[in-house]
mmCIF file of the N, C-alpha and C atoms, coordinates in Angstrom:
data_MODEL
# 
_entry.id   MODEL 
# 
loop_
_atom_site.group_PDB 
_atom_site.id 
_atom_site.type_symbol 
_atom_site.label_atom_id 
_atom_site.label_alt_id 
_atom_site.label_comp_id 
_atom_site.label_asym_id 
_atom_site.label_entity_id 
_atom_site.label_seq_id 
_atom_site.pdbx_PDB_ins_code 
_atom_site.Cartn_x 
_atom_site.Cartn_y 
_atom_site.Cartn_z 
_atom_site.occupancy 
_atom_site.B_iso_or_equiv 
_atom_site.pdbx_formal_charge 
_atom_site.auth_seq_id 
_atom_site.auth_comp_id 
_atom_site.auth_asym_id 
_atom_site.auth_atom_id 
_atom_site.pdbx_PDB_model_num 
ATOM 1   N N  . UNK A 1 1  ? 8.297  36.484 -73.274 1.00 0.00 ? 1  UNK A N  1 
ATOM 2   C CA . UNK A 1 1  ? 7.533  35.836 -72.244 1.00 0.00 ? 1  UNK A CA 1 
ATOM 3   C C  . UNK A 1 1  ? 8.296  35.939 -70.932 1.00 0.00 ? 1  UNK A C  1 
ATOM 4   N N  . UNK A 1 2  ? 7.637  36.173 -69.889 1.00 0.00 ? 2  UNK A N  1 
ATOM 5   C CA . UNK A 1 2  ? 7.742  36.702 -68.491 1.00 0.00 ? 2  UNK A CA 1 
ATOM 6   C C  . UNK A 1 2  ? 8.118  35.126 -67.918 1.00 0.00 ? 2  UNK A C  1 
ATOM 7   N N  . UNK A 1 3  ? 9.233  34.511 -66.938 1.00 0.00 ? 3  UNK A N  1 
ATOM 8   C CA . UNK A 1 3  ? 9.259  33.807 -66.350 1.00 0.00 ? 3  UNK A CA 1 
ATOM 9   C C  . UNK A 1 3  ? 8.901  33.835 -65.175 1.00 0.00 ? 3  UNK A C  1 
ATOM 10  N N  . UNK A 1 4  ? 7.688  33.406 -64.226 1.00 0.00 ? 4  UNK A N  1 
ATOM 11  C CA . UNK A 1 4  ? 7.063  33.812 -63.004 1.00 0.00 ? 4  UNK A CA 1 
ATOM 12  C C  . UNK A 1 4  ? 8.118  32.576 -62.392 1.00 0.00 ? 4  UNK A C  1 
ATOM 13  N N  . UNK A 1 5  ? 8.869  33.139 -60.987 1.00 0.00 ? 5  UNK A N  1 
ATOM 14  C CA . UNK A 1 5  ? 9.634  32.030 -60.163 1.00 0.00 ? 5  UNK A CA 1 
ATOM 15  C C  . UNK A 1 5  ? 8.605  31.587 -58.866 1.00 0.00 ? 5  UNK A C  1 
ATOM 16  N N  . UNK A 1 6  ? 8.455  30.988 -58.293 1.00 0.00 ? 6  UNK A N  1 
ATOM 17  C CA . UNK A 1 6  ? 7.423  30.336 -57.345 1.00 0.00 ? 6  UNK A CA 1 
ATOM 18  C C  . UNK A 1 6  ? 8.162  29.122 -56.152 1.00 0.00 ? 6  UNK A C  1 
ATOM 19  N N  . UNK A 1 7  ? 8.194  30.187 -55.179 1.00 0.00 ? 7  UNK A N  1 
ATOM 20  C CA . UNK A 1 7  ? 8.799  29.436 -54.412 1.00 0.00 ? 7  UNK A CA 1 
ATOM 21  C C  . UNK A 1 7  ? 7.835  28.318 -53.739 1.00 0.00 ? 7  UNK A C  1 
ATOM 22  N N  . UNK A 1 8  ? 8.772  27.196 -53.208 1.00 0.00 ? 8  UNK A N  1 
ATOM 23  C CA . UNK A 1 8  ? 8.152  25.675 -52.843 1.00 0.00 ? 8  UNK A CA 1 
ATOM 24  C C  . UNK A 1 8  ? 6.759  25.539 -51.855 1.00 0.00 ? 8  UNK A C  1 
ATOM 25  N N  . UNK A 1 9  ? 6.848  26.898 -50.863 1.00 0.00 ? 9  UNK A N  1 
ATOM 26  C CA . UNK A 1 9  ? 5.793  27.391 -50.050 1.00 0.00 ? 9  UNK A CA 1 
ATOM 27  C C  . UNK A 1 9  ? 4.091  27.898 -50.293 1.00 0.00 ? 9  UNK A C  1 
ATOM 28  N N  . UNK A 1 10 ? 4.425  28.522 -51.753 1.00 0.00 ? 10 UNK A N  1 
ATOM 29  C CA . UNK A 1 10 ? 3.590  28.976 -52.417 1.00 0.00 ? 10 UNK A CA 1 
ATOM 30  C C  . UNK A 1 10 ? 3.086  28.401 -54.053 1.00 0.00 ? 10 UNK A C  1 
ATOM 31  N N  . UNK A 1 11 ? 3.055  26.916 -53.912 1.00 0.00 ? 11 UNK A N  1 
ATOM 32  C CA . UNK A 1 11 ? 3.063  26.260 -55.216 1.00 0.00 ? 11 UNK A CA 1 
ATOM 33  C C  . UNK A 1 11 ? 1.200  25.776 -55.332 1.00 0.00 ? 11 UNK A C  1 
ATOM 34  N N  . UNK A 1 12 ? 0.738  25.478 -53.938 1.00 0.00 ? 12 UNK A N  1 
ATOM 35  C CA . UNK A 1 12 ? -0.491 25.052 -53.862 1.00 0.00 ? 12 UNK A CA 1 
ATOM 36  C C  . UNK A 1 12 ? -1.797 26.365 -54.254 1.00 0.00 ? 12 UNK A C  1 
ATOM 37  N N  . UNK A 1 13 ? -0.564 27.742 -53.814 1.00 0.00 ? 13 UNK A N  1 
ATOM 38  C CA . UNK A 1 13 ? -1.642 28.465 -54.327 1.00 0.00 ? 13 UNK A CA 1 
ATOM 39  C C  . UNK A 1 13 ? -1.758 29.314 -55.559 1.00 0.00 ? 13 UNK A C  1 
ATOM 40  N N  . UNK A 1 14 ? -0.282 29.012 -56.359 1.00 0.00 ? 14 UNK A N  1 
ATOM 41  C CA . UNK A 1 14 ? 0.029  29.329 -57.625 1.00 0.00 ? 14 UNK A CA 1 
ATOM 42  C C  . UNK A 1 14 ? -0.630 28.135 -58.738 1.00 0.00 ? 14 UNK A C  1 
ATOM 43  N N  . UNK A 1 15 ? -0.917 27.233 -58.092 1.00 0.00 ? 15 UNK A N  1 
ATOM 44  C CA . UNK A 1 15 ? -1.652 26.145 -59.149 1.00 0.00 ? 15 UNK A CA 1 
ATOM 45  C C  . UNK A 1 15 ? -3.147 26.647 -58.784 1.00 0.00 ? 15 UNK A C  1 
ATOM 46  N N  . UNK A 1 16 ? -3.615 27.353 -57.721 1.00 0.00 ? 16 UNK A N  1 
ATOM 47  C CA . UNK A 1 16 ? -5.265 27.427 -57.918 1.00 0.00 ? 16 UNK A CA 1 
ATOM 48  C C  . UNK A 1 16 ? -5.244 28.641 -58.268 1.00 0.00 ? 16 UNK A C  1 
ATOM 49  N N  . UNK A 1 17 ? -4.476 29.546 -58.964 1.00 0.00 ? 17 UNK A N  1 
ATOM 50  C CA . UNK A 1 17 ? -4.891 30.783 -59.425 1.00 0.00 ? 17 UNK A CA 1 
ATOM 51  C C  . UNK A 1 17 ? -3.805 30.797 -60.761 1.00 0.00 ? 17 UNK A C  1 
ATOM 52  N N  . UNK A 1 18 ? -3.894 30.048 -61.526 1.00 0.00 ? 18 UNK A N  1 
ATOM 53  C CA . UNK A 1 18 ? -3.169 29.374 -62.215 1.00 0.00 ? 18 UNK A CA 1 
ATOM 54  C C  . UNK A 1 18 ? -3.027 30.803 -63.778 1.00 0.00 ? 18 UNK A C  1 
ATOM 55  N N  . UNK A 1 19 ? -4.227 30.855 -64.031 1.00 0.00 ? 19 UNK A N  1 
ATOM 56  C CA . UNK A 1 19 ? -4.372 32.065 -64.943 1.00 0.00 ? 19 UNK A CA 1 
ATOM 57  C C  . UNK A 1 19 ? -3.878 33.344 -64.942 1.00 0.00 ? 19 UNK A C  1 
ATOM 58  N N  . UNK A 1 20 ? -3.616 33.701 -63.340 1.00 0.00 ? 20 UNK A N  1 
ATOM 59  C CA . UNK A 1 20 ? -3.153 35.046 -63.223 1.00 0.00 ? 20 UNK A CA 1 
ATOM 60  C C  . UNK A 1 20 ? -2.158 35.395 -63.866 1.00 0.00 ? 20 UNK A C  1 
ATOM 61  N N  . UNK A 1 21 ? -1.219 34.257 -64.215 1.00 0.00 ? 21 UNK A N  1 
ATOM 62  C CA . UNK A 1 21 ? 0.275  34.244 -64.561 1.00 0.00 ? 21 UNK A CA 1 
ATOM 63  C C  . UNK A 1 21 ? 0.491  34.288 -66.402 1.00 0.00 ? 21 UNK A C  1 
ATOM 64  N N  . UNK A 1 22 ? -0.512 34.291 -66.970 1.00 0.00 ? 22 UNK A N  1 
ATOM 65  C CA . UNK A 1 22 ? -0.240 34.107 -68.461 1.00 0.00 ? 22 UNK A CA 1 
ATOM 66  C C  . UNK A 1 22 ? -0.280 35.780 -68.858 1.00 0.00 ? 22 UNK A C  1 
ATOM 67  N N  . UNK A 1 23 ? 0.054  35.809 -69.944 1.00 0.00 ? 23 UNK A N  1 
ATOM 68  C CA . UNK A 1 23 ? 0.794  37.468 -70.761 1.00 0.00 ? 23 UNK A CA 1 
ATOM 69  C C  . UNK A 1 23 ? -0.958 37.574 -71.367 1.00 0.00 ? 23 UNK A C  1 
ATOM 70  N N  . UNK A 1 24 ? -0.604 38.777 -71.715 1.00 0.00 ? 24 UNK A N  1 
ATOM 71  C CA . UNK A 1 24 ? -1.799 39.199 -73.098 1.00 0.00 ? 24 UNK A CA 1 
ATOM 72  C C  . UNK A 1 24 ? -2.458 38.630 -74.199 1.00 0.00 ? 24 UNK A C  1 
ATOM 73  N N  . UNK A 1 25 ? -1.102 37.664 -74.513 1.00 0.00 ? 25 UNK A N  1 
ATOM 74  C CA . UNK A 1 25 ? -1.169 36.306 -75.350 1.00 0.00 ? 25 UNK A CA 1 
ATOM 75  C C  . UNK A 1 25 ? -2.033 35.294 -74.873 1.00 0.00 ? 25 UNK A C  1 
ATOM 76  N N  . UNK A 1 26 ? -2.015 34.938 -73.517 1.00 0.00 ? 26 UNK A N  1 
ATOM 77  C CA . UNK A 1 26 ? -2.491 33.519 -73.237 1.00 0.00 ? 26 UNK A CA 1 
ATOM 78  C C  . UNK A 1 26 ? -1.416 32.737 -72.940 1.00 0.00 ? 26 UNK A C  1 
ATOM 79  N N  . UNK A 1 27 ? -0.322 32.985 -72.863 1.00 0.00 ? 27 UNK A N  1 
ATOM 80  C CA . UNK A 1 27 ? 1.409  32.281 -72.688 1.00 0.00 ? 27 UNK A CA 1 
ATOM 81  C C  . UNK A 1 27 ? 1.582  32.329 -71.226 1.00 0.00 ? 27 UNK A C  1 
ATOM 82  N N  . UNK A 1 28 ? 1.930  31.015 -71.068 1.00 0.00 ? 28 UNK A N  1 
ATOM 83  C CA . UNK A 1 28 ? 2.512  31.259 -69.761 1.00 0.00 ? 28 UNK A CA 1 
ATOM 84  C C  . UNK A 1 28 ? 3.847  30.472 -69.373 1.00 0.00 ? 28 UNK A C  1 
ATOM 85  N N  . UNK A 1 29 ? 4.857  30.750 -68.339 1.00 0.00 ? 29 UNK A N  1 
ATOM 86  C CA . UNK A 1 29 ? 5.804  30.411 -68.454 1.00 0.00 ? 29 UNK A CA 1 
ATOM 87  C C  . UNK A 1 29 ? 6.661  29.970 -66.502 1.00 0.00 ? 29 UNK A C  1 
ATOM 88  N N  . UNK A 1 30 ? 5.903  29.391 -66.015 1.00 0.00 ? 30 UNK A N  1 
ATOM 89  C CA . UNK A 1 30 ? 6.563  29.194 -64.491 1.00 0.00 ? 30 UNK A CA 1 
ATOM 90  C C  . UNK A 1 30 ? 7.468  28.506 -63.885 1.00 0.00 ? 30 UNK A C  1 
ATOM 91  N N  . UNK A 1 31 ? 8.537  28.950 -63.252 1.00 0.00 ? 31 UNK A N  1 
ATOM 92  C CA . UNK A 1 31 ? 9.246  27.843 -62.725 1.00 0.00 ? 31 UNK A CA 1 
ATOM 93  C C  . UNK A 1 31 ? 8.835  27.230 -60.978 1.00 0.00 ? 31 UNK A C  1 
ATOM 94  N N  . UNK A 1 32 ? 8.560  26.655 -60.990 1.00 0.00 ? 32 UNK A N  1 
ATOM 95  C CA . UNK A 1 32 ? 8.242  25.962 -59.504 1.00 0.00 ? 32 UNK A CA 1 
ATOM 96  C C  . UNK A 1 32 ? 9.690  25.613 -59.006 1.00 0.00 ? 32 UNK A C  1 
ATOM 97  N N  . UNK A 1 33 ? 9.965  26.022 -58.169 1.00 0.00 ? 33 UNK A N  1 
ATOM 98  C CA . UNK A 1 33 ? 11.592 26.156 -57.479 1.00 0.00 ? 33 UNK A CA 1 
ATOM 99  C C  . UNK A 1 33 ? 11.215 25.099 -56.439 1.00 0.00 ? 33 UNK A C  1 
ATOM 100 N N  . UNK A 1 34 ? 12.246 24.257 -56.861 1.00 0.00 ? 34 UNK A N  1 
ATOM 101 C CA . UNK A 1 34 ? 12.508 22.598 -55.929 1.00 0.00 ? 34 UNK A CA 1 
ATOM 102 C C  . UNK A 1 34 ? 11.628 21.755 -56.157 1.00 0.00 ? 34 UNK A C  1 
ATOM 103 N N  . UNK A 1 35 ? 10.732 21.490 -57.070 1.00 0.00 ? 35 UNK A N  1 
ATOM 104 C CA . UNK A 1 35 ? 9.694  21.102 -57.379 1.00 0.00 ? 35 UNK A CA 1 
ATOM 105 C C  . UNK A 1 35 ? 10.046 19.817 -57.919 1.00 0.00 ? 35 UNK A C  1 
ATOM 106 N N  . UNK A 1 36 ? 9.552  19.074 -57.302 1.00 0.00 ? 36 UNK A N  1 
ATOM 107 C CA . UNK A 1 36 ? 9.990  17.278 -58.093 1.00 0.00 ? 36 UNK A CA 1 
ATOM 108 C C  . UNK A 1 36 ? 9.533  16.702 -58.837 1.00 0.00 ? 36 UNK A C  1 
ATOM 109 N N  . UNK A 1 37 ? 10.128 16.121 -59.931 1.00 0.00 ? 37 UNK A N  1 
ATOM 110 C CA . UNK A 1 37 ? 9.684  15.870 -61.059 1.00 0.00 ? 37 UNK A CA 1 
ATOM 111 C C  . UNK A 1 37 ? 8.278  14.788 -60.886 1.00 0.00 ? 37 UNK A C  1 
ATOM 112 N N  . UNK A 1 38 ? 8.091  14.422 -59.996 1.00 0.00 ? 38 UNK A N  1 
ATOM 113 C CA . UNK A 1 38 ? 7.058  13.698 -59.931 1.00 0.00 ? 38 UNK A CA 1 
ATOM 114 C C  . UNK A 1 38 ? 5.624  14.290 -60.036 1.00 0.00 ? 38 UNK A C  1 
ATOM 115 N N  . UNK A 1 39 ? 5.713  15.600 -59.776 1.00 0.00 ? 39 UNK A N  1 
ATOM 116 C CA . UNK A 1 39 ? 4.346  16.380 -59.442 1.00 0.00 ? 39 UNK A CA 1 
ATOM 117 C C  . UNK A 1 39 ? 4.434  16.768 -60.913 1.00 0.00 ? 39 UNK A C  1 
ATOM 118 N N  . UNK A 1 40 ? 4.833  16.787 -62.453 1.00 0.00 ? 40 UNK A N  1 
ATOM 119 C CA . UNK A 1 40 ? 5.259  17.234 -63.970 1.00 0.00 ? 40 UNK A CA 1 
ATOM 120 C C  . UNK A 1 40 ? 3.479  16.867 -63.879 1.00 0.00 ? 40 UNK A C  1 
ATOM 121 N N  . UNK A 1 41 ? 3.200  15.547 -64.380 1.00 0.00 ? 41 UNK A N  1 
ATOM 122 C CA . UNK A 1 41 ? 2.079  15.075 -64.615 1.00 0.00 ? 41 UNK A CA 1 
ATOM 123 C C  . UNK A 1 41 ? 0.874  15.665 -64.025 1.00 0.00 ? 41 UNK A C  1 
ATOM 124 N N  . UNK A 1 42 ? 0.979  15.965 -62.913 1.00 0.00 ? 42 UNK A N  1 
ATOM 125 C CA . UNK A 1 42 ? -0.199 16.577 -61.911 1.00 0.00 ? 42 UNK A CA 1 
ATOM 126 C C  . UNK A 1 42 ? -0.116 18.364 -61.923 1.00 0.00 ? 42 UNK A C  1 
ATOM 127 N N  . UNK A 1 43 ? 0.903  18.633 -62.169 1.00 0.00 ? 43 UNK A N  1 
ATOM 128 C CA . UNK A 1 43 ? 1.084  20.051 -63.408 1.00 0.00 ? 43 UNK A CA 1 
ATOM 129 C C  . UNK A 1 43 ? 0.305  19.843 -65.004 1.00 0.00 ? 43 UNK A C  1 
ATOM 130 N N  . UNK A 1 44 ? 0.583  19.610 -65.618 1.00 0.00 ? 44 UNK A N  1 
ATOM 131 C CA . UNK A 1 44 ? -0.239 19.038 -66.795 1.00 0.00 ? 44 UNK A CA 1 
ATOM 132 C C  . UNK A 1 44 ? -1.299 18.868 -66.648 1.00 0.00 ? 44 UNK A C  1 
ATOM 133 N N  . UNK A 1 45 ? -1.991 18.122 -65.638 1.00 0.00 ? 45 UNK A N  1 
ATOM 134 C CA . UNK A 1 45 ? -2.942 17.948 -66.083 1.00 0.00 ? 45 UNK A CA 1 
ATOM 135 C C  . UNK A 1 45 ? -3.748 18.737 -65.337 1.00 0.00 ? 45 UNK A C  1 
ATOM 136 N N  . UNK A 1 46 ? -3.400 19.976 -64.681 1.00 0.00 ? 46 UNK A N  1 
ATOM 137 C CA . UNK A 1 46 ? -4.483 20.953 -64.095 1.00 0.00 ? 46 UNK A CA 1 
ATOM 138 C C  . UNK A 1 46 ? -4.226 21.972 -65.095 1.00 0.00 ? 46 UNK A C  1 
ATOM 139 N N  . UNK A 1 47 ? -3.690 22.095 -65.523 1.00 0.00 ? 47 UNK A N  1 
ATOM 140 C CA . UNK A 1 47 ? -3.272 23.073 -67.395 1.00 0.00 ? 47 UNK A CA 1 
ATOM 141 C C  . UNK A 1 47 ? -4.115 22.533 -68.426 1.00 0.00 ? 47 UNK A C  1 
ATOM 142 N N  . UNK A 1 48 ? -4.323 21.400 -68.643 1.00 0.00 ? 48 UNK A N  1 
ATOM 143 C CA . UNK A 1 48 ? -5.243 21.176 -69.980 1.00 0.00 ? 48 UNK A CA 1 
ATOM 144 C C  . UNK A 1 48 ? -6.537 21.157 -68.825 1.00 0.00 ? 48 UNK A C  1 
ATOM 145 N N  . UNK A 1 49 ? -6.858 20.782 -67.642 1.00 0.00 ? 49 UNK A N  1 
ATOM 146 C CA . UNK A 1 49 ? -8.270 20.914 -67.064 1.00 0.00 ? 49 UNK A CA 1 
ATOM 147 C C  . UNK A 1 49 ? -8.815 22.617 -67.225 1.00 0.00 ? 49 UNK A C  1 
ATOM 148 N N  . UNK A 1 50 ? -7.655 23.348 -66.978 1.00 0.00 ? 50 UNK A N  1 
ATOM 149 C CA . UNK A 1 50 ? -8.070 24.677 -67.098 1.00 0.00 ? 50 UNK A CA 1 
ATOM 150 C C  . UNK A 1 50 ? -8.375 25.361 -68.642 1.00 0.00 ? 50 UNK A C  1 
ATOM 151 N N  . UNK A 1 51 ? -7.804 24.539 -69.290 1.00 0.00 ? 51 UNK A N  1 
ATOM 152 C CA . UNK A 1 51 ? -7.975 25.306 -71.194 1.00 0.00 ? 51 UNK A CA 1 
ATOM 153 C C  . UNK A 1 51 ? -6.599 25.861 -71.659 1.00 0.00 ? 51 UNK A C  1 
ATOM 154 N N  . UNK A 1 52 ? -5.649 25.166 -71.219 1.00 0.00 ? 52 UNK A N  1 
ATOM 155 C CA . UNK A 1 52 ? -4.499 25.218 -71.945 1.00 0.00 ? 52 UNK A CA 1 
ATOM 156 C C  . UNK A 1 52 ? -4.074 23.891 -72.832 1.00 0.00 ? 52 UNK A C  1 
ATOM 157 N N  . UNK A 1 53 ? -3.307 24.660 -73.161 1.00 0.00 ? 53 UNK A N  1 
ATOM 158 C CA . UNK A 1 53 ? -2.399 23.743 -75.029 1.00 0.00 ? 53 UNK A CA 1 
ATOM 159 C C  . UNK A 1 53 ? -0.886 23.639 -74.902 1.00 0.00 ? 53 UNK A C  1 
ATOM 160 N N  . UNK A 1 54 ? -0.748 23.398 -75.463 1.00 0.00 ? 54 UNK A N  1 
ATOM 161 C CA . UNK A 1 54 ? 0.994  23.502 -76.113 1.00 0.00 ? 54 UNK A CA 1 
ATOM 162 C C  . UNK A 1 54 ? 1.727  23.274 -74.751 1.00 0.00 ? 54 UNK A C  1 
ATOM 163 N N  . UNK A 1 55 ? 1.515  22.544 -74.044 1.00 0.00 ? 55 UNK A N  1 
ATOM 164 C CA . UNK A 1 55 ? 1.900  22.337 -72.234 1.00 0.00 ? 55 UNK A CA 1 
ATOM 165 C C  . UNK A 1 55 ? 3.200  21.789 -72.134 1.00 0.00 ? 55 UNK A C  1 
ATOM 166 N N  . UNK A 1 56 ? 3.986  22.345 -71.543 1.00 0.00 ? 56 UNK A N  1 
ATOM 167 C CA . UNK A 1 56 ? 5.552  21.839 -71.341 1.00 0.00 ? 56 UNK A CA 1 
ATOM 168 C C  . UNK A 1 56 ? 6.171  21.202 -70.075 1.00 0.00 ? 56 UNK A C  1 
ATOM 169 N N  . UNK A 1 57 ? 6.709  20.333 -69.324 1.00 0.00 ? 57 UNK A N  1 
ATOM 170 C CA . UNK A 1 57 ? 7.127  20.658 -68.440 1.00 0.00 ? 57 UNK A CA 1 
ATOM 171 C C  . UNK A 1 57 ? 8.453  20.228 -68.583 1.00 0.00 ? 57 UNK A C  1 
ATOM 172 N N  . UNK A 1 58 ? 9.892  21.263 -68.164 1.00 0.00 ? 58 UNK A N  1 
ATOM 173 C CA . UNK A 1 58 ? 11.171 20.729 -68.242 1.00 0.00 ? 58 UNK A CA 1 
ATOM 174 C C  . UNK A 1 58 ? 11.733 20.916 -66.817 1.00 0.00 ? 58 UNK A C  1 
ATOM 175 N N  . UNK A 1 59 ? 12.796 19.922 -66.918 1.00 0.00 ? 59 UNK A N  1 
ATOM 176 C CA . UNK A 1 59 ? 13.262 20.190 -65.643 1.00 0.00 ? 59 UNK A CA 1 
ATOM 177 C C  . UNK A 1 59 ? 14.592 20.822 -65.795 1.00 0.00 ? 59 UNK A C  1 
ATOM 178 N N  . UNK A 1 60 ? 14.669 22.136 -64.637 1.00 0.00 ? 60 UNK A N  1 
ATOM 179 C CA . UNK A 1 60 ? 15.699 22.887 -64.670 1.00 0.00 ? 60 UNK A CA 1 
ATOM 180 C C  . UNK A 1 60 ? 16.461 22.758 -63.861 1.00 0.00 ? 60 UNK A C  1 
ATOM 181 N N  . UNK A 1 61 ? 17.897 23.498 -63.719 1.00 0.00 ? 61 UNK A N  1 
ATOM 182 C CA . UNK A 1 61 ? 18.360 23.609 -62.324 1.00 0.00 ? 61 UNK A CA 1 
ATOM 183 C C  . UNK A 1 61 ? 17.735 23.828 -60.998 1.00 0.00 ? 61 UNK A C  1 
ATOM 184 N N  . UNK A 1 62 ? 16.719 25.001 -61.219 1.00 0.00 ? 62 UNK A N  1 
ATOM 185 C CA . UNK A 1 62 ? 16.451 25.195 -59.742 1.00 0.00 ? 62 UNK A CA 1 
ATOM 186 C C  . UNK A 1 62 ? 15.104 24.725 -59.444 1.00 0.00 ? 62 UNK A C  1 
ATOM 187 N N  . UNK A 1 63 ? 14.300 23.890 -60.808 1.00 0.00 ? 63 UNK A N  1 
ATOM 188 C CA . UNK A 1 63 ? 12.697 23.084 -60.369 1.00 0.00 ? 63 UNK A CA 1 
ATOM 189 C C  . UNK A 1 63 ? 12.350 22.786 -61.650 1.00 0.00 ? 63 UNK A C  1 
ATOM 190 N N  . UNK A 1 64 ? 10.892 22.975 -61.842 1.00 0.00 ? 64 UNK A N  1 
ATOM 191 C CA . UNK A 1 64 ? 10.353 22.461 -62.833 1.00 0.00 ? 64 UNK A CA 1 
ATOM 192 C C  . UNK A 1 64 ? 9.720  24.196 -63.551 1.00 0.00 ? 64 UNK A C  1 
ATOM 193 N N  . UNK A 1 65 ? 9.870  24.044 -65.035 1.00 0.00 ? 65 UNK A N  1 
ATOM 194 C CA . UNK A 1 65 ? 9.635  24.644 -65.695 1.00 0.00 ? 65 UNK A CA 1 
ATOM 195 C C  . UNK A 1 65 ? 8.502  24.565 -66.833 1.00 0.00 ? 65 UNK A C  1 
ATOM 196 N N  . UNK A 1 66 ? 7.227  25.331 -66.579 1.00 0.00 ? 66 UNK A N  1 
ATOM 197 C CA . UNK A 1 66 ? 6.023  24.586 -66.441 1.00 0.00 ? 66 UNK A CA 1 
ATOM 198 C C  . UNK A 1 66 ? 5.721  26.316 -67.507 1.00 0.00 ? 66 UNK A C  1 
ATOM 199 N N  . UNK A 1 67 ? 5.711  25.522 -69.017 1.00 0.00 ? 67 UNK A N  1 
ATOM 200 C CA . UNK A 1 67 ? 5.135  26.484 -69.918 1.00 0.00 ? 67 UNK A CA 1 
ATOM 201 C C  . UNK A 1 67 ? 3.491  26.041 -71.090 1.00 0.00 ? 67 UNK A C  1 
ATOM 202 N N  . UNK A 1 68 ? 2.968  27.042 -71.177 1.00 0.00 ? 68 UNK A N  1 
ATOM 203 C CA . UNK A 1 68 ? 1.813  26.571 -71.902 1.00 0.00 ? 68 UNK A CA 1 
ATOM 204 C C  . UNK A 1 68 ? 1.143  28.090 -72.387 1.00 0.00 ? 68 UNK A C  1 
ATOM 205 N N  . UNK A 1 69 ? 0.261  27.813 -73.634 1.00 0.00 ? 69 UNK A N  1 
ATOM 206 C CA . UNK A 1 69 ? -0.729 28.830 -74.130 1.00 0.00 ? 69 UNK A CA 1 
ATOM 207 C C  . UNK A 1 69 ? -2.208 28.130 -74.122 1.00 0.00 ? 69 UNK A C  1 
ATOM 208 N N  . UNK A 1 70 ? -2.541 29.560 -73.955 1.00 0.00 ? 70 UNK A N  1 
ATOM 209 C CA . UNK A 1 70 ? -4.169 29.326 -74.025 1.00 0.00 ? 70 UNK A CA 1 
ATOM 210 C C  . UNK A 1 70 ? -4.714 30.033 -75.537 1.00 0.00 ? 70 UNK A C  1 
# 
């Protein structure tokens, strides 16, 4: 699985094209760089609005690490 990095500038439009980013599988795997843990929940829940499962969010060194399958 491909880790897509997403810088802090471009997070509003990586959450509305949210699908582009998953593999062949349906897997997807993003890190949102500087991303505060407060926005985890409001990640989540535009992932199960869209038809994802298995939804992760961890926090890393450099943001939030935002994995899920469809």
């Amino acid at each position: 699985m491909v880790i897509h990095s997403i810088p802090a500038h471009q997070i509003a439009a990586a959450i509305a094209t949210i699908g582009t980013f998953a593999d062949r599988n349906g897997s997807l795997a993003i890190l949102f760089q500087d991303a505060a843990s407060i926005a985890a929940p409001f990640l989540l829940f535009r992932l199960k609005r869209t038809g994802y499962s298995s939804c992760r969010v961890a926090r890393e060194a450099g943001g939030l690490l935002l994995t899920a399958r469809r």
